[in-house]
Backbone as CSV, one residue per row, in Angstrom:
resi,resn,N_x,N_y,N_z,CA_x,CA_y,CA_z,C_x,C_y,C_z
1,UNK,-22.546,-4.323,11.150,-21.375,-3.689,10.567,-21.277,-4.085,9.087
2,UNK,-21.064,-3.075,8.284,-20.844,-3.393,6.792,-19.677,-4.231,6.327
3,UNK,-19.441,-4.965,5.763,-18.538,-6.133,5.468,-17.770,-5.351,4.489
4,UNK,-16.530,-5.159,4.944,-14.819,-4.686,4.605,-14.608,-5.828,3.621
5,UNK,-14.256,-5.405,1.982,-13.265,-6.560,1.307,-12.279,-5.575,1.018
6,UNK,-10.947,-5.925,1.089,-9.756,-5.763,0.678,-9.504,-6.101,-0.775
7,UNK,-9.258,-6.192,-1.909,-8.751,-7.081,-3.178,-7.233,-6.824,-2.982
8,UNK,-6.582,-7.249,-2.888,-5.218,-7.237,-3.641,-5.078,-7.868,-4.759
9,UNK,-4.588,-6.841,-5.575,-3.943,-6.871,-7.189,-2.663,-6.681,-7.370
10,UNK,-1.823,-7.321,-7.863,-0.781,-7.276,-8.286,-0.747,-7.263,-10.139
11,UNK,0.200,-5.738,-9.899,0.076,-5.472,-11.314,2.154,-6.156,-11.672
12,UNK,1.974,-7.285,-13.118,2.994,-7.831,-13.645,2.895,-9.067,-12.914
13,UNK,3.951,-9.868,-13.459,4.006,-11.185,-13.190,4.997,-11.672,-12.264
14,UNK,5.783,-10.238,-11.311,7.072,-10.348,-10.717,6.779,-10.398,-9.644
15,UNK,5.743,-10.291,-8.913,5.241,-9.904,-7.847,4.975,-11.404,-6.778
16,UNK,5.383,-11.801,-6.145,5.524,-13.248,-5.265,4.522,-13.344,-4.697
17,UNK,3.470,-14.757,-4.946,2.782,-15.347,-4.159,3.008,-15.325,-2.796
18,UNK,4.176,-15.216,-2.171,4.360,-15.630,-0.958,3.793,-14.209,-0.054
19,UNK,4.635,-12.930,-1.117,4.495,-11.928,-0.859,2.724,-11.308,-0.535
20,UNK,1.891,-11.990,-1.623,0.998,-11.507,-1.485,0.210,-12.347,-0.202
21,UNK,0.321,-13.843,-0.015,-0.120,-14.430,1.076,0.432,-13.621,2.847
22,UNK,1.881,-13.431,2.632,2.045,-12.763,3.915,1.514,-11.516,4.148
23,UNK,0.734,-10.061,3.001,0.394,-9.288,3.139,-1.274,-9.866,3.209
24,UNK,-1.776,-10.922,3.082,-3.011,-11.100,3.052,-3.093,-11.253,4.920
25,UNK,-2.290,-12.014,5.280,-2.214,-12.444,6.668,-1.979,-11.015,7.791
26,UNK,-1.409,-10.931,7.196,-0.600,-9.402,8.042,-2.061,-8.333,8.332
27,UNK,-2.529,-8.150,6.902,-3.599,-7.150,7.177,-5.064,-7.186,7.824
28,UNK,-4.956,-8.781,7.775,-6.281,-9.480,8.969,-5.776,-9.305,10.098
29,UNK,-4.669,-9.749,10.685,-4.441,-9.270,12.215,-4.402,-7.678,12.105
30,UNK,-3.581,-6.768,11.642,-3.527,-4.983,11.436,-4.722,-4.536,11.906
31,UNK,-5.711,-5.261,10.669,-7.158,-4.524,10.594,-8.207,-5.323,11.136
32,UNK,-7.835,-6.196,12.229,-8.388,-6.716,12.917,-10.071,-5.790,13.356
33,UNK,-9.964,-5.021,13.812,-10.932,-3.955,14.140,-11.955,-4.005,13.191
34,UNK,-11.785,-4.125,11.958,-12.728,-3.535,10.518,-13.063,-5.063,10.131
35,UNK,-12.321,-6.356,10.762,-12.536,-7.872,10.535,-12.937,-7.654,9.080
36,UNK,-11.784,-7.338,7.763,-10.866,-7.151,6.251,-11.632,-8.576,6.207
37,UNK,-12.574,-8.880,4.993,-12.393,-10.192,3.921,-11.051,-9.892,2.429
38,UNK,-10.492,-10.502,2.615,-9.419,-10.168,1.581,-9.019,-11.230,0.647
39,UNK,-9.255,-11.035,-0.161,-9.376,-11.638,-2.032,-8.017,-11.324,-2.939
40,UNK,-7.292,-11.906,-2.949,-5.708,-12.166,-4.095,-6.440,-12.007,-5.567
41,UNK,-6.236,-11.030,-5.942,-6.782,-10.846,-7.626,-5.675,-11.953,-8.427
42,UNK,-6.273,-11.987,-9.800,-4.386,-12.677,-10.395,-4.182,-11.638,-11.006
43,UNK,-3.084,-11.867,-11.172,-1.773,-10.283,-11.674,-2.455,-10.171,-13.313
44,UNK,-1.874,-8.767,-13.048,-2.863,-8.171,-14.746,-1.369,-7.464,-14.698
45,UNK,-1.680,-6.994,-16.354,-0.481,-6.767,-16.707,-0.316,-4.618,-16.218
46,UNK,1.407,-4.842,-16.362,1.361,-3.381,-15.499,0.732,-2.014,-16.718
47,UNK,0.533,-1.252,-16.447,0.090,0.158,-17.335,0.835,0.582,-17.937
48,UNK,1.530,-0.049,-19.477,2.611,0.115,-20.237,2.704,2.029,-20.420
49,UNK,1.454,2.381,-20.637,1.260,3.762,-21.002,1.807,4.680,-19.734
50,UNK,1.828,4.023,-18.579,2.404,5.329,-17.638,4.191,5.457,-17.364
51,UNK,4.353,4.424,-18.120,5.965,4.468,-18.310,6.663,6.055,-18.798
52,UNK,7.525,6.645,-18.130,8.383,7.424,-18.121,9.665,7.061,-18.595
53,UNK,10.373,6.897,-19.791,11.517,6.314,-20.313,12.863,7.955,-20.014
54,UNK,12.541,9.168,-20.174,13.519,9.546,-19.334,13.731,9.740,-18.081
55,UNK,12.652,9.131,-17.042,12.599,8.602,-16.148,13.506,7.446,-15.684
56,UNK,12.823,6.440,-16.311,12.641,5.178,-16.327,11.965,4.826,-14.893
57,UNK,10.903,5.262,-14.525,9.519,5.132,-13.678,8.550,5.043,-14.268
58,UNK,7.839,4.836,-13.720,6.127,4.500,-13.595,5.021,5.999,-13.184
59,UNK,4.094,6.485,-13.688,3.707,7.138,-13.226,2.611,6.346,-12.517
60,UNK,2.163,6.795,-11.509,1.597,5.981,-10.504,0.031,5.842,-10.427
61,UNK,-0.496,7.155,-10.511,-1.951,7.235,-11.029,-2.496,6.744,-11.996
62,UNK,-2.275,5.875,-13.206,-2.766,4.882,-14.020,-2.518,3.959,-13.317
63,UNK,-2.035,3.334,-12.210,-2.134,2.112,-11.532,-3.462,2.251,-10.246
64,UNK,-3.808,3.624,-9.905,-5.060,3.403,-9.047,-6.164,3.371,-10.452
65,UNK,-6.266,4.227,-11.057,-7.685,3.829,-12.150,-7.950,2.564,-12.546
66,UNK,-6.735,1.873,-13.060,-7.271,0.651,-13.476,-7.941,-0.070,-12.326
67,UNK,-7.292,0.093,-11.080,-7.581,-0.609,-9.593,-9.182,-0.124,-9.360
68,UNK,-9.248,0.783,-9.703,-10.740,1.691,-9.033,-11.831,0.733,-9.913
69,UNK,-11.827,-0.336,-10.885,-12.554,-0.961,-11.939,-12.997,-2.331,-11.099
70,UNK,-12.355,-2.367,-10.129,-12.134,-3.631,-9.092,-13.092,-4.059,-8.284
71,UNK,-13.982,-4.815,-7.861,-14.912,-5.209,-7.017,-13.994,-5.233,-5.606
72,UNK,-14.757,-4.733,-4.537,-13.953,-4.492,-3.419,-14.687,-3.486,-2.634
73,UNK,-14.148,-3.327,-1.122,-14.506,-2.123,-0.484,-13.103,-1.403,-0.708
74,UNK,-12.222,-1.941,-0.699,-10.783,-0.960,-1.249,-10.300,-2.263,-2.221
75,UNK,-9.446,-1.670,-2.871,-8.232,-2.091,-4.158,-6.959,-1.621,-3.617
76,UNK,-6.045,-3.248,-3.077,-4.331,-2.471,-2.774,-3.953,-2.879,-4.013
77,UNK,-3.176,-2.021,-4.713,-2.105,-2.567,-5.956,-1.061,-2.523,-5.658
78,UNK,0.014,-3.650,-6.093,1.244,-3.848,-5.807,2.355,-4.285,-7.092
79,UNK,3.337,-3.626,-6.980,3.959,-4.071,-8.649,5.458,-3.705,-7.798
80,UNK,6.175,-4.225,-8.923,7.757,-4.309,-8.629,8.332,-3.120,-9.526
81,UNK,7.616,-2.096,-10.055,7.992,-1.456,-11.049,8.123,-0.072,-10.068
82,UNK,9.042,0.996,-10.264,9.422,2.282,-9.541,8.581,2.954,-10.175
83,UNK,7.974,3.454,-8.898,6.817,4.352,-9.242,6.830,5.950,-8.973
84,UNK,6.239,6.816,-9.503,6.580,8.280,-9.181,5.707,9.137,-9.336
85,UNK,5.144,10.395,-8.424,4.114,11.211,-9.114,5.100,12.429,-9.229
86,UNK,4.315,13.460,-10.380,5.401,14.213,-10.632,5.846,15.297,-9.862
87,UNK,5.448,15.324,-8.206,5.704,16.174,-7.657,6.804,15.399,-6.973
88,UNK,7.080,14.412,-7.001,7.956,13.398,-5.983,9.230,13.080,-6.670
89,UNK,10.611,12.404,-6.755,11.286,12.123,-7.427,11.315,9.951,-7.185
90,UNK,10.327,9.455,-6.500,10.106,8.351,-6.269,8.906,8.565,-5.342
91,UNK,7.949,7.338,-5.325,7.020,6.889,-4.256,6.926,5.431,-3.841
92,UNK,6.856,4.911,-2.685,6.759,3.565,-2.108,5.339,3.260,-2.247
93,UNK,4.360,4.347,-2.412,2.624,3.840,-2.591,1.997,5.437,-2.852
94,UNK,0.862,5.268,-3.124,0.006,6.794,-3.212,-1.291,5.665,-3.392
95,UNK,-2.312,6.996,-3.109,-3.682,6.280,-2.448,-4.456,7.260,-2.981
96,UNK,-5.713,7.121,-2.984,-6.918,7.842,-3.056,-7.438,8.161,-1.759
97,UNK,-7.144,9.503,-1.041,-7.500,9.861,-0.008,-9.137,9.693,0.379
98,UNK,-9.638,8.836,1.381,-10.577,8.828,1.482,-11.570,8.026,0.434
99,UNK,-10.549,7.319,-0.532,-11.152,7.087,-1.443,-11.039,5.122,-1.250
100,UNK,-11.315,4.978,-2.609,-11.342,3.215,-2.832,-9.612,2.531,-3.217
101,UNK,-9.054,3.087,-3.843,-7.928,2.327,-4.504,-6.622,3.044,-3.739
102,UNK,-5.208,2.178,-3.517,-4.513,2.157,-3.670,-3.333,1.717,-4.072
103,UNK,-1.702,1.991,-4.477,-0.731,1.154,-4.703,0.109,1.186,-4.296
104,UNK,1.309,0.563,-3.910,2.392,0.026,-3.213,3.491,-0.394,-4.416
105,UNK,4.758,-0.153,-4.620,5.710,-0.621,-5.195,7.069,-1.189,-4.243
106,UNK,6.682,-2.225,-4.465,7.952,-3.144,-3.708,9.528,-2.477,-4.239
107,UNK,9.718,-2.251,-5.123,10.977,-1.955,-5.879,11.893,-1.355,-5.053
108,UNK,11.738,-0.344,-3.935,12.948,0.303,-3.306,12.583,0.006,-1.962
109,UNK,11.894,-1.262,-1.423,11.535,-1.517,-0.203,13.281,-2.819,-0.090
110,UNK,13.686,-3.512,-0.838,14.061,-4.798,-1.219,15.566,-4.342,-1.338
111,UNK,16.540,-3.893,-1.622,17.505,-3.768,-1.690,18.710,-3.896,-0.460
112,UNK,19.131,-5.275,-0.564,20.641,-5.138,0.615,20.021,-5.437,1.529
113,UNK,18.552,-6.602,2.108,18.438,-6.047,3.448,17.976,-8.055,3.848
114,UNK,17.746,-7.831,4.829,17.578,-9.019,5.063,15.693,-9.125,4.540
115,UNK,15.247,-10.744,4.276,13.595,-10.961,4.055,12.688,-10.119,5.352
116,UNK,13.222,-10.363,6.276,12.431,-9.957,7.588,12.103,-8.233,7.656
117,UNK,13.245,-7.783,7.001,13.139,-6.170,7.090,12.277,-5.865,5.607
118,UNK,12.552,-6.635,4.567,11.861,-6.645,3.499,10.377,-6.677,3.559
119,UNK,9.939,-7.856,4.333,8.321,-7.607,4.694,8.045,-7.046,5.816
120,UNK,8.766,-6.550,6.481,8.106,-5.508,7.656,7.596,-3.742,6.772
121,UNK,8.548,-3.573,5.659,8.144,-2.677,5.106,7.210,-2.462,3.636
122,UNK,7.349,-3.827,3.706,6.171,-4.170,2.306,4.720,-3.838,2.799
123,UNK,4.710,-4.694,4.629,3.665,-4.533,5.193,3.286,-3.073,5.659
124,UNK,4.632,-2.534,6.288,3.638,-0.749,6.524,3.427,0.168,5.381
125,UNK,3.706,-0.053,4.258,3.518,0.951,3.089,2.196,0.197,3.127
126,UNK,1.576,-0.766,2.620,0.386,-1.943,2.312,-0.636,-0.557,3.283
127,UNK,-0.406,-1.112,4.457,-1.330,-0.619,5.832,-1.638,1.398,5.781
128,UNK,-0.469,1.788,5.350,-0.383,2.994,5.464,-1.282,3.532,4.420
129,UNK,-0.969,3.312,3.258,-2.159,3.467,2.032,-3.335,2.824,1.787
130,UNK,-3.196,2.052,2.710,-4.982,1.387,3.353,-5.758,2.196,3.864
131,UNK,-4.776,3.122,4.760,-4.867,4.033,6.101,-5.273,5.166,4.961
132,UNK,-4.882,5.783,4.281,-5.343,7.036,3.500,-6.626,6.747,3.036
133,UNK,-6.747,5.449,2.277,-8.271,5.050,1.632,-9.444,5.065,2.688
134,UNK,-8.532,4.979,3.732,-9.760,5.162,4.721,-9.945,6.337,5.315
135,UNK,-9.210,7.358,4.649,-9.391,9.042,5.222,-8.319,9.490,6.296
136,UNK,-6.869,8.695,6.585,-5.714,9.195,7.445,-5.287,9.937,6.303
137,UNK,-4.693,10.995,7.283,-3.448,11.792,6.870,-2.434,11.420,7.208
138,UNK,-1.269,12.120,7.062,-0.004,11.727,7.658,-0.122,12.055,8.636
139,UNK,0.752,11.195,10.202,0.396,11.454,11.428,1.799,11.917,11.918
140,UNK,1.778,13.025,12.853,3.195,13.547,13.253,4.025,12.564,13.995
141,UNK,3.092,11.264,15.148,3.720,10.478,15.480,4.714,9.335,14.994
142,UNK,6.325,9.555,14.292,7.243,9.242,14.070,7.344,7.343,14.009
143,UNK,6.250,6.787,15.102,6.160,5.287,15.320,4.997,4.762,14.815
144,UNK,3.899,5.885,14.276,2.749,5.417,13.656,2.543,4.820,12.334
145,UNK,2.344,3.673,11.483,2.618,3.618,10.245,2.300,4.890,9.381
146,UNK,1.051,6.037,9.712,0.583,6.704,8.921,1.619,7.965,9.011
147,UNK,2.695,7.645,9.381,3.917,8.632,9.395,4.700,8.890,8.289
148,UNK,4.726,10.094,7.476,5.077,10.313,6.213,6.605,9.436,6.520
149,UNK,6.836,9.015,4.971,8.404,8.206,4.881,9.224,8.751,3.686
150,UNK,10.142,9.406,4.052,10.665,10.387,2.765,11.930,9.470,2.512
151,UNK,12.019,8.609,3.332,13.411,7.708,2.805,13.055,5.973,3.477
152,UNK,13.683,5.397,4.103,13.515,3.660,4.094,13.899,3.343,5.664
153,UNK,14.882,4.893,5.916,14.800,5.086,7.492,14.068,5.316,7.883
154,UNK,12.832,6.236,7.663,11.801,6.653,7.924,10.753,5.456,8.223
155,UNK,10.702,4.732,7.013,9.739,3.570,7.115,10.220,2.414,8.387
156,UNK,11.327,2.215,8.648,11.968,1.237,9.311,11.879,1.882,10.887
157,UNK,11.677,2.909,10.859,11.897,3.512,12.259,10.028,3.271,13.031
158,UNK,9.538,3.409,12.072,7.716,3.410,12.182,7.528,2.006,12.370
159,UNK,6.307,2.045,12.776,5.799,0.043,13.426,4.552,-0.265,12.268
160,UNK,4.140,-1.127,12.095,3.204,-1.298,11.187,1.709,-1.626,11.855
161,UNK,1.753,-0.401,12.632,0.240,-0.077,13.383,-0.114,1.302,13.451
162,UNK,-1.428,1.440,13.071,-1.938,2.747,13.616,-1.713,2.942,15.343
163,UNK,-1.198,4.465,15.189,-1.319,4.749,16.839,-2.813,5.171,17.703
164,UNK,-2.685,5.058,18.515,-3.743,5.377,19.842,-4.942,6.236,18.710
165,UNK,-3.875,7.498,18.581,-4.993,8.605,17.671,-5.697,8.306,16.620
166,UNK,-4.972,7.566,15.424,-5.113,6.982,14.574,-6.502,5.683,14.306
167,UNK,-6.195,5.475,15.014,-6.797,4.028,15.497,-8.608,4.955,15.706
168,UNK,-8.335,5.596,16.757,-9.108,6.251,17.448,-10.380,6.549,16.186
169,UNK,-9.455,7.647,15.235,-10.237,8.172,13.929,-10.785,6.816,13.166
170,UNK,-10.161,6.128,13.247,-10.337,4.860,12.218,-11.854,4.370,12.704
171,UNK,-11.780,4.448,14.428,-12.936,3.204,14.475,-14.242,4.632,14.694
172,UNK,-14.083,6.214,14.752,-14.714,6.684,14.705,-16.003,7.132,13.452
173,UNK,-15.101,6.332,12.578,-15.883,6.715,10.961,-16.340,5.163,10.574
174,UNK,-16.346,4.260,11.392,-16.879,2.784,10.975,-18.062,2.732,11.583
């Protein structure tokens, strides 16, 4: 079997060690199946140029390019900065379908909630845009992480596992 590395990058300096150790842990048991070597990059600074000031977002696709420069079998990026593509009015992550890189923005995962609900959804956005780099679509099953999330109910209602089907495709293309 070809040897899976993960990198996680964290783009800025806001982004918590702890945070990135519990998503390092989380995605070795998840991706148990693919047995993930996973590597903590150190934080580089965020993509001043994709800033949107009548926004005040991030455009999100200068955070996978720089990622795609990355030694790795995938690149997760993670930043505290609100991110957006311009078909969206916010995004929690966007990915390279099928591809190498993705990113995750903590920023509207964190608000009002307790730590426990905080990293349960740090972890299924992480997994879910793992899940695209590895060629998922969105899955109609409502409990699958790869279940589109148009709001935080959405994400909270989903488990941070691929389902039966999911799973299925996953270990069919390894």
């Amino acid at each position: 079997m070809q040897e899976f590395q993960i990198t996680i990058l964290p783009f800025g300096d806001d982004v918590p060690l702890r945070d990135l150790r519990l998503l390092n842990e989380k995605l070795i048991e998840i991706l148990d199946f693919i047995e993930p070597k996973i590597e903590i990059q150190d934080q580089i600074e965020i993509p001043t140029q994709s800033y949107n000031s009548s926004r005040n977002q991030f455009l999100g696709k200068p955070f996978l390019k720089i990622a795609h420069s990355l030694k790795g079998t995938k690149v997760l990026g993670i930043t505290n900065v609100d991110l957006y593509t311009p078909e969206l009015n916010f995004i929690f992550g966007q990915a390279e379908i099928n591809g190498k890189t993705c990113v995750i923005s903590l920023n509207r995962l964190k608000p009002g909630v307790k730590r426990s609900i905080y990293e349960s959804r740090m972890v299924k956005e992480a997994v879910h845009e793992l899940g695209h780099t590895l060629g998922l679509r969105h899955c109609d099953d409502r409990l699958c992480v790869m279940h589109f999330s148009n709001c935080l109910d959405d994400t909270d209602i989903k488990g941070e596992e691929y389902c039966e089907n999911c799973r299925t495709l996953l270990m069919k293309r390894r």
